[in-house]
FIKOL-682569 format. One record per residue: x, z, y of N, C-alpha, C in turn; residue in one letter; residue number from 1. Coordinates in steps of 0.02 Angstrom, whole numbers, plus 50000, padded with zeros to 5 digits. Each point is the difference from the previous one (the first is absolute). Example, Ala and Ser with C-alpha at 12.3 -4.5 7.8 and 13.67 -1.06 7.14 Angstrom:
2
50660/50390/49716/49955/50000/50059/50045/50000/50060/a/1
49982/49964/50053/50042/50003/50059/49961/50037/50055/s/2
***
This chain:
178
48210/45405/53236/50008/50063/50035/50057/50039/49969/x/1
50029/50021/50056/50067/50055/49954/49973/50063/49985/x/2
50023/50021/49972/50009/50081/49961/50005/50028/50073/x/3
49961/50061/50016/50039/50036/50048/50037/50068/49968/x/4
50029/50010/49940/50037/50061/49989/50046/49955/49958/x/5
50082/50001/50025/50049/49972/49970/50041/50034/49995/x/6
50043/50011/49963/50077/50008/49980/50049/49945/50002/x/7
50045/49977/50069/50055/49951/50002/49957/49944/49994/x/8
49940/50001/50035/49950/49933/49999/49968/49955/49925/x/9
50009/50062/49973/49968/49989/49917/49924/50051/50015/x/10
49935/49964/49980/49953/50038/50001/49994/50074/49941/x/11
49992/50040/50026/49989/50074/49962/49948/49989/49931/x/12
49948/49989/50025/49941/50004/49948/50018/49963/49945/x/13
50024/49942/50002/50023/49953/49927/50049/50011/49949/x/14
50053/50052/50065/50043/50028/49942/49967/50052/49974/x/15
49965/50049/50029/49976/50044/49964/49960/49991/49941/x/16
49945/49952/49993/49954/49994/49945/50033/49986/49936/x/17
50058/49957/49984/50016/50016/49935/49993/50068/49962/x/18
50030/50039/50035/50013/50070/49966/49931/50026/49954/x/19
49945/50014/50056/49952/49999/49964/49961/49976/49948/x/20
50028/49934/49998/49974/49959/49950/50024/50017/49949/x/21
50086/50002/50004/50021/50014/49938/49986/50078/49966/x/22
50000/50027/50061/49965/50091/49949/49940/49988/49993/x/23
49944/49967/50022/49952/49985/49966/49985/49966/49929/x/24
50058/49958/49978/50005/49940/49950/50012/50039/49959/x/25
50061/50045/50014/50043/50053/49947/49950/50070/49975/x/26
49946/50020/50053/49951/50032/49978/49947/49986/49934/x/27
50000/49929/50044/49928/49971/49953/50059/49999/49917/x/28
50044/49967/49997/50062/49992/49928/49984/50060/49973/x/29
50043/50058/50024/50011/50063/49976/49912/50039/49977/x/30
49966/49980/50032/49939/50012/49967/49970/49970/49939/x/31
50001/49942/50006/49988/49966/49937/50037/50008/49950/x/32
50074/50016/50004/50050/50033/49954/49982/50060/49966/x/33
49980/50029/50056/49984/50073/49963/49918/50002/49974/x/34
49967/49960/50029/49939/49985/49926/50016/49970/49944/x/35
50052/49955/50009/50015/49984/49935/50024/50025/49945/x/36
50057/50066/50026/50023/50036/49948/50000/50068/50036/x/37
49968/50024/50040/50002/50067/49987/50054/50039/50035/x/38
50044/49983/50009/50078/50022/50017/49978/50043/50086/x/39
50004/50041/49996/49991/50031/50072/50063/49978/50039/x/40
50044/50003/49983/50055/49962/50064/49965/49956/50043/x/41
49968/49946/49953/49990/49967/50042/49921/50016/50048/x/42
49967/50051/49970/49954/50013/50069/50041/50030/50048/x/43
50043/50040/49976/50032/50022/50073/50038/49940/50041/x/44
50043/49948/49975/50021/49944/50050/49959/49979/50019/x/45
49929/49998/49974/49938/49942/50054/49961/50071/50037/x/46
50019/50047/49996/49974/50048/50049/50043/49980/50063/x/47
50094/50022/49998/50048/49983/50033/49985/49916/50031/x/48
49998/49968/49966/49983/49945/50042/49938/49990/50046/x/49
49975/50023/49955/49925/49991/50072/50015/50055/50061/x/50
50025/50046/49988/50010/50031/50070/50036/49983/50047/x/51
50057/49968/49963/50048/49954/50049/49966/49942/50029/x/52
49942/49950/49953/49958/49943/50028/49972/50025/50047/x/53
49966/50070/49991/49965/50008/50065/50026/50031/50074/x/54
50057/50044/49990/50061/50012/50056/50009/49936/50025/x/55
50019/49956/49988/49998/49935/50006/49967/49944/50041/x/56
49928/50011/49963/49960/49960/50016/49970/50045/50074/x/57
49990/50044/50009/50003/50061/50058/50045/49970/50058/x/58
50071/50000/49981/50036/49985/50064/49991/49924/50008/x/59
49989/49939/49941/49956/49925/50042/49967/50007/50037/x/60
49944/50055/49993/49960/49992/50047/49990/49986/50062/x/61
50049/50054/50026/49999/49968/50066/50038/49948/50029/x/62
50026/49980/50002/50033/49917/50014/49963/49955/49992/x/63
49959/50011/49933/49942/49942/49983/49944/50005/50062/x/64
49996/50070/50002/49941/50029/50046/50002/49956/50068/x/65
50076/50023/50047/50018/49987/50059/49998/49933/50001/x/66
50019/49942/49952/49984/49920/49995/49939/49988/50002/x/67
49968/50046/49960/49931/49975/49992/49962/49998/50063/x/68
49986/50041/50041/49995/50020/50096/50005/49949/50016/x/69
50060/49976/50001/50036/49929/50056/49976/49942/49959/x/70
49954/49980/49965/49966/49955/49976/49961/49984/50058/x/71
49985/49947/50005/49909/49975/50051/49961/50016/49962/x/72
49954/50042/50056/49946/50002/49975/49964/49936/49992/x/73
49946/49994/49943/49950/49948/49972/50019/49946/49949/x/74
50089/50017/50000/50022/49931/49969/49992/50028/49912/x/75
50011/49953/49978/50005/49980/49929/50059/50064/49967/x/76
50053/49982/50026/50049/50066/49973/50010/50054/50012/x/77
49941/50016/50067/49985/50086/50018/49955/50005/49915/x/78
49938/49947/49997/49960/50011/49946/50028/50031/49927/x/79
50069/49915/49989/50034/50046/49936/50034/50033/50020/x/80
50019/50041/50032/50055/50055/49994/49972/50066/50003/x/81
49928/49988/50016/49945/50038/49996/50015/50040/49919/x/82
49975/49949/49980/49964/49990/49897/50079/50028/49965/x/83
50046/49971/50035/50076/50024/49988/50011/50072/50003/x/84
49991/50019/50057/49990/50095/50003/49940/50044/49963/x/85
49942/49967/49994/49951/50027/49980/50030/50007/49917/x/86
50006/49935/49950/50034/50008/49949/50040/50054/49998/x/87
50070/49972/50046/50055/50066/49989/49958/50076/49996/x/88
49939/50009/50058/50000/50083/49981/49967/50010/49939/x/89
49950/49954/49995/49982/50007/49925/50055/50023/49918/x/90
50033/49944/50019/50062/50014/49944/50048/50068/50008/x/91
50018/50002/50063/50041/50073/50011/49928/50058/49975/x/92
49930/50011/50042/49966/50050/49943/50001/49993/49945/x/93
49992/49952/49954/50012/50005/49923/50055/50051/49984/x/94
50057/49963/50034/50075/50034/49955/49990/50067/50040/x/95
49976/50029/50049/49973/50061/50041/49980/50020/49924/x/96
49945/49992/50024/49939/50025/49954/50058/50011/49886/x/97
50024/49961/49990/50040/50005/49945/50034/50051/50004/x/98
50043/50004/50057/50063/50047/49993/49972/50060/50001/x/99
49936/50028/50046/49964/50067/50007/49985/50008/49920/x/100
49969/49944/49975/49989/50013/49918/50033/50032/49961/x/101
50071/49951/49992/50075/49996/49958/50021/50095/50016/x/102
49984/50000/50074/50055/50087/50013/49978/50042/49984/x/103
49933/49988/49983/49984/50080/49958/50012/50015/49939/x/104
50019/49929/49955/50002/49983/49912/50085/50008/49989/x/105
50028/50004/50064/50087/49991/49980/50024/50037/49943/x/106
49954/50062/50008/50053/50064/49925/49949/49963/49939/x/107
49965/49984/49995/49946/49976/49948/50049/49992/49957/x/108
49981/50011/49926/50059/49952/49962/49966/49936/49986/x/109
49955/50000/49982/49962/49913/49995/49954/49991/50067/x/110
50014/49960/50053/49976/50001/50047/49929/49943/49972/x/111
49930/49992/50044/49972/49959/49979/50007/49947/50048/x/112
49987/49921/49986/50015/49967/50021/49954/49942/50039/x/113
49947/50002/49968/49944/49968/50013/49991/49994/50090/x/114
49997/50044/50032/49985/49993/50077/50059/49995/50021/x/115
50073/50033/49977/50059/49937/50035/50017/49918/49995/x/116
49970/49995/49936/50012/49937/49997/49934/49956/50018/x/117
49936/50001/50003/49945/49970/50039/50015/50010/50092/x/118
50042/50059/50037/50005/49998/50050/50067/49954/50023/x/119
50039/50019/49960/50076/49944/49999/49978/49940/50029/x/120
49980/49980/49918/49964/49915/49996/49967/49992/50052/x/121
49927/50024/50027/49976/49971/50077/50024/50003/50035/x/122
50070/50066/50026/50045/49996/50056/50034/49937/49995/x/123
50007/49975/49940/50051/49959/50008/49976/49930/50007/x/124
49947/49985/49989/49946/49929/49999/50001/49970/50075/x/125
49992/50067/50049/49973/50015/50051/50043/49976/50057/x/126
50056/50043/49957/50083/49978/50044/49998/49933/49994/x/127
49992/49959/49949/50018/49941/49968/49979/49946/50059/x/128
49915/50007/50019/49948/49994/50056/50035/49997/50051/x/129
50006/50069/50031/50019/49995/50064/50101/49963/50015/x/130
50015/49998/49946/50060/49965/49997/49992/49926/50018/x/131
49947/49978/49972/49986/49945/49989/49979/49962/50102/x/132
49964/50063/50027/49962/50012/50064/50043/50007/50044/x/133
50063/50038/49987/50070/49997/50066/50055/49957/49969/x/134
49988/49955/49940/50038/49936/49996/49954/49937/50044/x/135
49945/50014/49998/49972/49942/50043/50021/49997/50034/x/136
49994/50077/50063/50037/50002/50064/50050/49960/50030/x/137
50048/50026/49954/50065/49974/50009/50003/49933/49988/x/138
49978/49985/49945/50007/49901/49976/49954/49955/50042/x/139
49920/50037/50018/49973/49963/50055/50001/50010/50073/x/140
49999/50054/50013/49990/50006/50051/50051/50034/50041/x/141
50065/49997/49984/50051/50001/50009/50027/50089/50034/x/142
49963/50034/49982/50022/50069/50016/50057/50015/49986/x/143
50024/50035/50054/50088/50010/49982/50034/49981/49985/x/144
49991/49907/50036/50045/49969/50000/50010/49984/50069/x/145
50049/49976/50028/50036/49959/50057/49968/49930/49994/x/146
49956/49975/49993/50006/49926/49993/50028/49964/50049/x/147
50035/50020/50057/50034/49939/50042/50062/50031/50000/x/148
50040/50026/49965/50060/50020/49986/50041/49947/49976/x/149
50066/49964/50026/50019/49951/49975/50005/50003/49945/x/150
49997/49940/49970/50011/49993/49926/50069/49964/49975/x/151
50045/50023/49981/50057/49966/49981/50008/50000/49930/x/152
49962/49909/49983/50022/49963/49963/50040/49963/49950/x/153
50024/49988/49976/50053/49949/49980/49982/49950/49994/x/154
50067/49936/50050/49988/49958/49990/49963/49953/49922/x/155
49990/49935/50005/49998/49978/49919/50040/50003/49958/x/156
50069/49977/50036/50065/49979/49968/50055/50070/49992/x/157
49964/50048/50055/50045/50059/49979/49984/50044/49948/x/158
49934/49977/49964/49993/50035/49931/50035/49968/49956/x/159
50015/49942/50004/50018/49954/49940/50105/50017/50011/x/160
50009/50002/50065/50061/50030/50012/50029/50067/49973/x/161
49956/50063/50016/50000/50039/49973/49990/50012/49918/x/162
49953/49944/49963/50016/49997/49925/50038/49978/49968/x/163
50036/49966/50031/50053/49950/49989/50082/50052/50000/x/164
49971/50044/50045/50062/50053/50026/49989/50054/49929/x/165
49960/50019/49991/49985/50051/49957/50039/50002/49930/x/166
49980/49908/49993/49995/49981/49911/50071/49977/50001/x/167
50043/49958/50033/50047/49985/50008/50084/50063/49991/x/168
50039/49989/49977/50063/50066/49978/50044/49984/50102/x/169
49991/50054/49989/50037/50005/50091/50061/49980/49986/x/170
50030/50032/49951/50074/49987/49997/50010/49944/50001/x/171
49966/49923/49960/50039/49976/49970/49972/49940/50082/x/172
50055/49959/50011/49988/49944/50062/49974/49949/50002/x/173
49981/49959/50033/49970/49922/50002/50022/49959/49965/x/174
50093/49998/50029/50045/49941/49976/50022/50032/49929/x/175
49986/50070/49958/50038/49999/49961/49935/49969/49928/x/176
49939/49989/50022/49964/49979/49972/50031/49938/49938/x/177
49983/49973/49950/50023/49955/49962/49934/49940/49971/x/178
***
């Protein structure tokens, strides 16, 4: 099944989810950094990052949402893409639920850390899950892909052509070979 929200016939939702992940990743880091030593910089970058993960993970939503619709009903990948969204909101309340924490402690000079970093960590387990739940999608059950989109190939011999082209000095010629 294709994506129905594209940009230049690239599905929306797939580009979007990196982002999140990575302000999520960079949250969960910068937290554990700053239990480790204390350094408030870094609660403020895993504050900054999680708000961006969740700005983020906010505007996936809907693209994921609008795909998710155009699923059949009863099948197998309405099911996971189900467990796929259910995860995601789970994980976006965590880093929710964190950042409401984090914004009241910002002037703190020693912020405490204990419920950012137990909420981090399950946001981020969670993500891990439902990552795992809209990679199925895509690898099994072929969401947002074209599967009858031609496929252009290379021949056998035009890989071995093309390595041959690569490794070989352009300049130098056939006949000047020795």
């Amino acid at each position: 099944m294709q994506s129905k929200i594209k940009i230049l016939g690239h599905p929306v939702h797939p580009m979007l989810v990196p982002f999140p992940i990575a302000f999520y990743t960079a949250t969960m880091v910068c937290t554990i950094v700053y239990a480790s030593n204390g350094n408030t910089f870094w609660f403020h970058v895993a504050f900054i990052a999680n708000c961006a993960g969740i700005v983020m993970a906010a505007v996936a939503i809907l693209p994921g949402l609008i795909d998710w619709l155009a699923i059949p009903e009863l099948s197998d990948a309405k099911s996971t893409g189900l467990k796929h969204m259910v995860a995601n909101v789970f994980s976006l309340g965590c880093f929710v639920a964190n950042a409401a924490i984090n914004y009241t402690k910002l002037s703190a000079a020693h912020p405490p850390v204990q419920a950012p970093l137990m909420l981090t960590i399950a946001g981020f387990l969670i993500m891990l899950y439902a990552g795992f739940k809209g990679w199925k999608m895509v690898q099994t059950y072929h969401i947002g892909i074209d599967k009858f989109a031609p496929e252009e190939l290379p021949q056998e011999n035009a890989v071995e052509k093309n390595a041959n082209e690569i490794f070989t000095d352009a300049t130098e010629k056939p006949e000047e070979k020795k």
